[in-house]
C-alpha positions in Angstrom: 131.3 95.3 56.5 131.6 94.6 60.1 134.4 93.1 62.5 131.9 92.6 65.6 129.9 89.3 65.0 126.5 90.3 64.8 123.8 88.2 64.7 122.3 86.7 62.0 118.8 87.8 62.6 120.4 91.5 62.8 122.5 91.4 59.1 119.8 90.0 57.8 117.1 93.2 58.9 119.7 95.4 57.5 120.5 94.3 54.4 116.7 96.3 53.3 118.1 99.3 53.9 120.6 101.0 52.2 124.5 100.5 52.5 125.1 104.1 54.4 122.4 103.4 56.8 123.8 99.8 57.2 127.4 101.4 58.3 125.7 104.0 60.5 123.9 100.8 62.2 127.0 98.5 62.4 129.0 101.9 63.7 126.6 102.6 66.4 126.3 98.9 67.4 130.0 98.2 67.4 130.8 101.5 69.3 128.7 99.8 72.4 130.0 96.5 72.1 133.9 98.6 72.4 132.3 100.4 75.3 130.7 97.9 77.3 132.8 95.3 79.3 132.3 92.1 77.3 131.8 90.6 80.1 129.0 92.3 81.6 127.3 92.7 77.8 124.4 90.7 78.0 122.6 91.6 74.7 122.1 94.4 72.2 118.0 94.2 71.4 117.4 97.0 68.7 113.7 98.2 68.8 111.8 100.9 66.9 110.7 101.7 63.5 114.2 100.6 62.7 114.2 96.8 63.4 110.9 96.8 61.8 112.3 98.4 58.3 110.3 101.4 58.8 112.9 103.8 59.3 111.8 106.7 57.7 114.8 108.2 54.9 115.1 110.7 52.4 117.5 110.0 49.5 119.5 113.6 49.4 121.9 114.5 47.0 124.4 113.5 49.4 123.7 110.7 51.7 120.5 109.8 53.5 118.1 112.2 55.8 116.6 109.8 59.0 113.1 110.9 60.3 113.3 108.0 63.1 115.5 107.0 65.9 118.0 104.2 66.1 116.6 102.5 69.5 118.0 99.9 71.2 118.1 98.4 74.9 121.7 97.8 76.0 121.1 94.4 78.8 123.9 94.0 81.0 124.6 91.3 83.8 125.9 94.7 86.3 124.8 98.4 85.6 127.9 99.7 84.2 128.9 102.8 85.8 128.2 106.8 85.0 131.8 106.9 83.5 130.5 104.4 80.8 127.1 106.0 80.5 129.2 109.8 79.8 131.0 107.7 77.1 128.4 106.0 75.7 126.7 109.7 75.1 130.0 111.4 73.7 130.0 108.5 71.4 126.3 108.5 69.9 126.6 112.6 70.0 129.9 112.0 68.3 128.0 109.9 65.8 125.0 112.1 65.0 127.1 114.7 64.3 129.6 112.8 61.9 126.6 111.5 60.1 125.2 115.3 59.3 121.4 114.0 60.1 119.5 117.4 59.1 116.1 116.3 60.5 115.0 117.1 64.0 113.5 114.3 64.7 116.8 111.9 64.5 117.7 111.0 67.6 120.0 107.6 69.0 117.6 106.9 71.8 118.7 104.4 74.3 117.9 102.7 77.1 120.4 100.7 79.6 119.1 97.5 81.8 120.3 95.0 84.0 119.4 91.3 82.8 117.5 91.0 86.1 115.6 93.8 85.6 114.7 93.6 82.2 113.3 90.0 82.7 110.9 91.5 85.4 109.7 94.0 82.9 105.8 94.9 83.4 103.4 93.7 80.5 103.2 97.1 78.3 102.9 98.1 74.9 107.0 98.5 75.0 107.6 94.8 76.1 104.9 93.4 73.7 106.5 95.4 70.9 110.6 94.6 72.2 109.6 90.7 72.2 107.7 90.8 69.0 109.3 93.1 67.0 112.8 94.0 68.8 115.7 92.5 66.4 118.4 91.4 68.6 121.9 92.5 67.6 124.3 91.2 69.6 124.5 88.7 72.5 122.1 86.6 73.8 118.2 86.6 72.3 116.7 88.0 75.9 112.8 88.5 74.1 112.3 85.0 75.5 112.6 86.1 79.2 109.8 89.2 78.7 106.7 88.2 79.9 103.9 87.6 77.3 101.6 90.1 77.1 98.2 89.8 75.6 95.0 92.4 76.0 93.9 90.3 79.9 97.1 91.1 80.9 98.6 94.1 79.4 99.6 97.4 82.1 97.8 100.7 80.7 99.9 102.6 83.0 101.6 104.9 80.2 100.0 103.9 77.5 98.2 107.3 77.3 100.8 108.7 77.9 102.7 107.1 75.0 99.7 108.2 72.7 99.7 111.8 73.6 103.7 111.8 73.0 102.9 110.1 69.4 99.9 112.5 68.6 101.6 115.7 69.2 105.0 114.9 67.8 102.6 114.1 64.4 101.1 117.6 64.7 104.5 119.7 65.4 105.9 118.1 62.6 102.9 118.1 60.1 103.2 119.6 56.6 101.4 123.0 56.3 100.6 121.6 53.2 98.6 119.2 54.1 96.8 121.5 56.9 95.8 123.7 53.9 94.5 120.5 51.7 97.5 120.9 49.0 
């Protein structure tokens, strides 16, 4: 399984989906933690479809196909440098490419914060959904420190945006198909 100590909460989520996704989770995840300076790692929070068992897989003869993204926020107490943000993107393309993920839309999209700035994080769809529904990993649990957000309070800014994005990546990737009513 894994040498890193991952969090409860984390093996847990995981165990729903199946062992070859689990390794490809517990790789990624461990290939940050052997990045990152332990001592500047604040916390791993893993967001998405994924922490909410809704990756989207296809069983293939061999292996697994991913239509989702592994997303995560990497929180650290410094911004680590550009030297560690090049390796941290050989890595995950490494990764993608070792695992032989066929679909377009597989992607390891993520995102790198300082603790200060992640506690001062706006109230938008994103930080309801990381506090809500983010799984945290590894580290310390940081959801506590996001603002609540609720409909009086919650920052439209790119949510129209975010809905647009959504919308068309649905339509470029739609089944003909289905267009045609088959």
């Amino acid at each position: 399984m894994s040498k890193t100590r991952f969090t409860d909460e984390y093996k847990g989520m995981i165990e729903a989906y199946p062992s070859a996704i689990q390794f490809q989770l517990n790789e990624l995840f461990e290939s940050v933690i052997s990045v990152i300076d332990s001592n500047n790692l604040v916390s791993i929070l893993f967001i998405g479809s994924g922490s909410r068992n809704e990756l989207s897989i296809k069983k293939m003869e061999e292996g697994y196909d991913l239509f989702s993204d592994y997303e995560f926020v990497i929180i650290v107490n410094k911004m680590i440098s550009k030297g560690e943000l090049s390796i941290l993107h050989q890595v995950f393309y490494q990764l993608e490419k070792q695992w032989s993920v066929r679909s377009p839309l597989f992607h390891i999209d993520f995102g790198v914060s300082t603790y200060l700035k992640f506690k001062h994080t706006p109230p938008t769809l994103w930080a309801f959904e990381a506090k809500n529904m983010g799984v945290i990993v590894y580290g310390k649990d940081v959801r506590n420190d996001l603002i609540d957000v609720k409909v009086d309070n919650l920052d439209y800014g790119n949510l129209n945006e975010l809905i647009i994005v959504r919308l068309w990546n649905m339509l470029i990737h739609i089944n003909n198909g289905f267009i045609n009513g088959k």
